[in-house]
N, C-alpha and C positions, 0 to 999 in steps of 0.2 A: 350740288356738290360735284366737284370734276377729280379727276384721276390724272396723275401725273406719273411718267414712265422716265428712270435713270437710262440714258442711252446710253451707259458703260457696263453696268450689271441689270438694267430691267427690271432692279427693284421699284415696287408703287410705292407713291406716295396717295392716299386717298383722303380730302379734304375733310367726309366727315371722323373719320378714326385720326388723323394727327399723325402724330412722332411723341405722344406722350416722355416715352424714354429718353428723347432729347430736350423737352422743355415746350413743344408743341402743342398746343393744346387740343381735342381736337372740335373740329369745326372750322379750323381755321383756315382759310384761302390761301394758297400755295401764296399770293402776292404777296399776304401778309409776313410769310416765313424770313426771320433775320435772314439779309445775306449772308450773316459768317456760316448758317446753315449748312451742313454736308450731309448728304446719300450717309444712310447709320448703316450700309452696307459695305458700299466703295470709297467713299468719301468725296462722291464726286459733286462738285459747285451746284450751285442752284439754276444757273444756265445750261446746264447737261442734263436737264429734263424737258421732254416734252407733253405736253398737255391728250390728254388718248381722247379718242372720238369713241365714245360708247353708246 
């Protein structure tokens, strides 16, 4: 499971926990994530995140 970092606020998204709260389930792989997806932070696109090296 990989960790993804909003470059506008730095909120994570972390594949196995989700976005519940947006309809995310969790487990699911950031690729999997609907485009219309937005950061439940900033609202930032799903191309405004980078993939974190842990």
């Amino acid at each position: 499971m990989a960790r993804w970092q909003c470059t506008v606020c730095g909120w994570i998204y972390d594949e196995k926990d989700g976005d519940p709260d947006n309809g995310v389930k969790p487990g699911t792989p950031f690729e999997k994530i609907p485009d219309t997806w937005v950061c439940p932070v900033c609202g930032a696109t799903k191309d405004q995140f980078n993939k974190m090296n842990d």
